[in-house]
N, C-alpha and C positions, 0 to 999 in steps of 0.2 A: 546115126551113131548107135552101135550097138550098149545094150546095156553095162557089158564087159569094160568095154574100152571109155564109157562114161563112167563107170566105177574106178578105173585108173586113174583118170584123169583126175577125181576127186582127189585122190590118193595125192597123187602127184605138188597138186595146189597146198595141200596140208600141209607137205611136206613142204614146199617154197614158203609157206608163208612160217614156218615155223623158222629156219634157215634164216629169213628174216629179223623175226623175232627175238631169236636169240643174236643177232650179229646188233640190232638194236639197243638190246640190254647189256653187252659189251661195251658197247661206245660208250654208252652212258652210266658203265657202273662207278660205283665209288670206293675206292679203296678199303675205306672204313667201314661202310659195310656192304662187305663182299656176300654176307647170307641173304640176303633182301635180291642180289644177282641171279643168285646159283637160285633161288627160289621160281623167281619166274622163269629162269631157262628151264627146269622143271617142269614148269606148270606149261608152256609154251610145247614141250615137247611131251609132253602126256596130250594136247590135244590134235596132234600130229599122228599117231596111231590111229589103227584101223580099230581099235576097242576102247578108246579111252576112258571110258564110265566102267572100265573093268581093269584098266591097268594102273600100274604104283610105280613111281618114276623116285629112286634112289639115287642123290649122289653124296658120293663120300670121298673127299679129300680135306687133306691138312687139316683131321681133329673137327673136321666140317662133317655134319650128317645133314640133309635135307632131304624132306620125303612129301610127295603128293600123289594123291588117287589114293586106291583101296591100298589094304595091307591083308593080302589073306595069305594065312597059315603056312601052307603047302603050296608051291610056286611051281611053275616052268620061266623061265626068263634067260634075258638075253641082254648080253654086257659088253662094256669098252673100258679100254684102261686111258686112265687122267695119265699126262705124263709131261714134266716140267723136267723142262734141260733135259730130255733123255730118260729120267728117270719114273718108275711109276708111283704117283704121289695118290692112287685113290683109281673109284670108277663110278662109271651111270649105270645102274643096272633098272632093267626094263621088268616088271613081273605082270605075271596071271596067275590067275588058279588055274592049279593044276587038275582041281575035278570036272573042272568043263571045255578045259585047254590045253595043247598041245607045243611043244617047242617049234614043231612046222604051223604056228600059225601065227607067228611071226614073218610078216614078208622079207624077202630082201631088199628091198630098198628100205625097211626100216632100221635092218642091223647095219647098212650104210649111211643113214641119216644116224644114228647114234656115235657112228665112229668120227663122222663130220663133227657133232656138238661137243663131244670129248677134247678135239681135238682142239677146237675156238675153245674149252673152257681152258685145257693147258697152256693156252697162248696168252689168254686173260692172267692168269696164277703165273706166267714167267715174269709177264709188264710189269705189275702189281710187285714180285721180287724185286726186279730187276729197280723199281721205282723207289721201294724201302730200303733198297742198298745205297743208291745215291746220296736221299735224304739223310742214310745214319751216317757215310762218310765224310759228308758236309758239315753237319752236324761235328763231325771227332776233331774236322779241318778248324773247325770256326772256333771251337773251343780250345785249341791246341795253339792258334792263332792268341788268340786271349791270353792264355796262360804265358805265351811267350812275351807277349807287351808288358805286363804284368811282371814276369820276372828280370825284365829289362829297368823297369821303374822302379822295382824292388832293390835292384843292384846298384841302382844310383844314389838312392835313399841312404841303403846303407853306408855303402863310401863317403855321404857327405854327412851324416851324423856318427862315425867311424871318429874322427877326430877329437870334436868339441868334447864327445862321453870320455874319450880318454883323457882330457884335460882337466873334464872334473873331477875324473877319478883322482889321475895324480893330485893337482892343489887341496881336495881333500884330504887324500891323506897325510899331505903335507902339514896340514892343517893341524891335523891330529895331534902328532908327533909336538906342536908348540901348545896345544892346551890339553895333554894329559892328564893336567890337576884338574880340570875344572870339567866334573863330571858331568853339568847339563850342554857343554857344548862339546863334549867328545862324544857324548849320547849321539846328537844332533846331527854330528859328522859320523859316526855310524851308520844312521839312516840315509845319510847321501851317498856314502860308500856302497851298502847294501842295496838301491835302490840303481845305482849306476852298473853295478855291474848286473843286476837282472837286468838290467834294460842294455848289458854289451851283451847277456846270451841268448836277446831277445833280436837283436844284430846280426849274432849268427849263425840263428835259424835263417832269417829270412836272405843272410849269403848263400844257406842250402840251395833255401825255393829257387834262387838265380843262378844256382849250380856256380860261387864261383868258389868257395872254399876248395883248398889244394887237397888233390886224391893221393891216396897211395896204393895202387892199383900194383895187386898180385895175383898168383893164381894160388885160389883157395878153395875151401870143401866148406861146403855150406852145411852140412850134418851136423858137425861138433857147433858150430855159428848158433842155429836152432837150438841144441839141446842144452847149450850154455841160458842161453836166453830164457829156455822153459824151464829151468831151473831157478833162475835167480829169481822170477816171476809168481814160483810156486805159488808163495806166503802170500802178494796181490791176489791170488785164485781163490786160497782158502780164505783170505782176510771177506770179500765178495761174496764168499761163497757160491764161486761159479766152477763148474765144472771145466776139462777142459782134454781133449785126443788129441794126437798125434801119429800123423801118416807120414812116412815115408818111405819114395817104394826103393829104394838103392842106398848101399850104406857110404856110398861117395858119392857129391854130385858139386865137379867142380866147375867153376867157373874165373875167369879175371873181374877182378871187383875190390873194391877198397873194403876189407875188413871190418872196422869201424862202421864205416857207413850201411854195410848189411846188417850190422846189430841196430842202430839206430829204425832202421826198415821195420823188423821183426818189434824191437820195443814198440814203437808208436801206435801199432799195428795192433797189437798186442793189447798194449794200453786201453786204445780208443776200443778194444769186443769186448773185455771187461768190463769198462764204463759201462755202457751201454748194453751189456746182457745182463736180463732179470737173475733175480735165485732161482738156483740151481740148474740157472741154464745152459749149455753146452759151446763151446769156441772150440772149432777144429781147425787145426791146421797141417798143411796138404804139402809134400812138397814130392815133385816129380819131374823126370828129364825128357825132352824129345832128343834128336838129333844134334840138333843147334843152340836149344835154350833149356834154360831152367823155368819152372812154373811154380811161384809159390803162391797160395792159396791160404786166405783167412776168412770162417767163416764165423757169425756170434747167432746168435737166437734173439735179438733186441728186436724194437719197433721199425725198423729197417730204412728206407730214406724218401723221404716227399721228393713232386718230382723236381722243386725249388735246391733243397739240398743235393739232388745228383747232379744237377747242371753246375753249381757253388762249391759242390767237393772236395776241389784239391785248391782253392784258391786263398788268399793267406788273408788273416783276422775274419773267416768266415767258422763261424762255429752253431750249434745247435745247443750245446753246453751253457750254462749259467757263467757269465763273465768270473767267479772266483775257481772258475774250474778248468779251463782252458783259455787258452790264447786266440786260436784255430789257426796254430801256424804249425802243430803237429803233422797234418797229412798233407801240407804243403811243401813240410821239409822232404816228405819220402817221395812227394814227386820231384821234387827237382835232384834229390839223388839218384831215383830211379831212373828220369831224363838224363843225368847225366852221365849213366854208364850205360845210353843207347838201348834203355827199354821200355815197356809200356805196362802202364798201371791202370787197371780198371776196377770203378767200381757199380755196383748192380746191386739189385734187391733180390733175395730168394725167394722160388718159389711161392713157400709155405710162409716162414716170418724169418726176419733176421737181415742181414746185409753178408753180401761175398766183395771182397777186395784179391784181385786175381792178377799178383806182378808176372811179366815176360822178361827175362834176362837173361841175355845171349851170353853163352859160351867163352867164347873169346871177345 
């Protein structure tokens, strides 16, 4: 065997076992950490090359950098594009110095072997999508699930303590009306009066979360909705001393929706980025149209939500708040209003600090 063709040959074996190597570290990568993958497929394909104690093996996708071998200055190299669903999300680039190397010395079978590993990394980064889309729709099902049991038990709850609170209410006041003179027991009935009816508008909140209180569904313009709101609210901002913007991009953005209950949306809303954002810090809210829906957006600058709270969020007497300050049936009532004009309420943490709460609300 000539020297030639046993030089290939090496070549060749490199190159299989690297093909290997990386088909290895696919099977067995782990979602979580995906840079520990892309690492050895690097390192596996740096030593796959006809120079590898002189080449620098680069890949870059999804916000991912992973780099092995040299890094000199001034390069020739040779690249492939990462490409998930079609689209190109990054690449592998291959380098040399440029002062002792040439882009012809790179063979071709290795800008073939590079477009082979690009390719197995795209198919790893689709799985991997394709894997976290599953998991969060599962996720939205299970919780969506929950809330629904939940506001089933809530609606039953209510209905059967619906009554008896109205009973006390009336024979209290009943009550009253026969001991007006006697001031320490019309006090006394005061405090049951006052105490029953917090506890019928604490009733129905939680008809909200069940969606069964009756709508009156018209078609309205949510602009004047907002700026009524951002108004009455002011005095809460300064009293706070929180700052507070307003975006909107269309000076009409209608929708059918019960009146009422979109003020109620925006107060709570409202409410709860105040509470929760320091002085002088900033609550913006967003409101904008697609085609089909409305998208309103609130964002605060607070300590934003552990992951216990994002999962507990919209579900009712969960709160974060000190028991004299909330109920936690506030953002429970905007979801079962927002459920029940057919749209979806998300909540997230920002970026940087703070929490975003992002309603969907169709058109018709």
């Amino acid at each position: 065997m000539s020297k030639v063709t046993d030089k290939a040959l090496k070549e060749r074996i490199k190159e299989l076992t690297c093909l290997y190597e990386v088909s290895s570290s696919i099977s067995n990568a782990d979602p979580e950490h995906i840079e520990a993958t892309l690492e050895a497929i690097a390192k596996s394909l740096q030593k796959a090359f006809l120079y590898p104690k002189k080449i620098g093996i680069r890949i870059l996708v999804n916000r991912l950098e992973i780099h092995t071998g040299t890094d000199p200055e001034d390069v020739v190299s040779i690249q492939s594009e990462i490409k998930i669903f079609n689209v190109v999300k990054g690449h592998i680039v291959c380098s040399l110095n440029a002062d002792s190397f040439q882009v012809d010395d790179f063979l071709n079978e290795e800008q073939l072997l590079l477009d082979n590993v690009a390719l197995k990394v795209g198919d790893l980064l689709e799985r991997i999508e394709i894997q976290n889309s599953e998991a969060a729709l599962k996720k939205r099902m299970e919780h969506a699930d929950r809330l629904g049991i939940l506001g089933e038990i809530t609606a039953g709850i209510a209905h059967e303590l619906n009554t008896p609170l109205a009973n006390i209410l009336g024979f209290a006041e009943l009550l009253k009306s026969d001991f007006e003179d006697d001031k320490k027991i019309s006090g006394d009935l005061n405090k049951i009066i006052d105490n029953a009816i917090f506890s019928r508008e604490v009733l129905k909140k939680l008809m909200f979360f069940a969606c069964e209180m009756p709508q009156e569904m018209k078609r309205v313009n949510l602009v004047p909705i907002i700026k009524s709101a951002i108004d009455l609210l002011d005095a809460s901002f300064r009293k706070e001393q929180v700052k507070y913007v307003v975006k909107i991009e269309d000076e009409t953005l209608w929708l059918k929706a019960d009146p009422i209950q979109l003020t109620q949306i925006i107060f709570n809303l409202l409410m709860n980025a105040i509470y929760f954002s320091p002085k002088d810090g900033l609550v913006t809210m967003e409101a904008l149209q697609t085609e089909t829906d409305i998208i309103l957006k609130i964002l605060d600058e607070g300590s934003g939500f552990t992951p216990e709270a994002l999962e507990k969020v919209f579900q009712p007497f969960f709160t974060t708040k000190p028991m004299e300050d909330g109920s936690g049936l506030g953002l429970s009532v905007v979801h079962g209003i927002v459920a029940s004009h057919k749209g979806i309420i998300k909540a997230e943490n920002r970026t940087r600090k703070g929490a975003i709460f992002t309603i969907t609300l169709p058109k018709n």
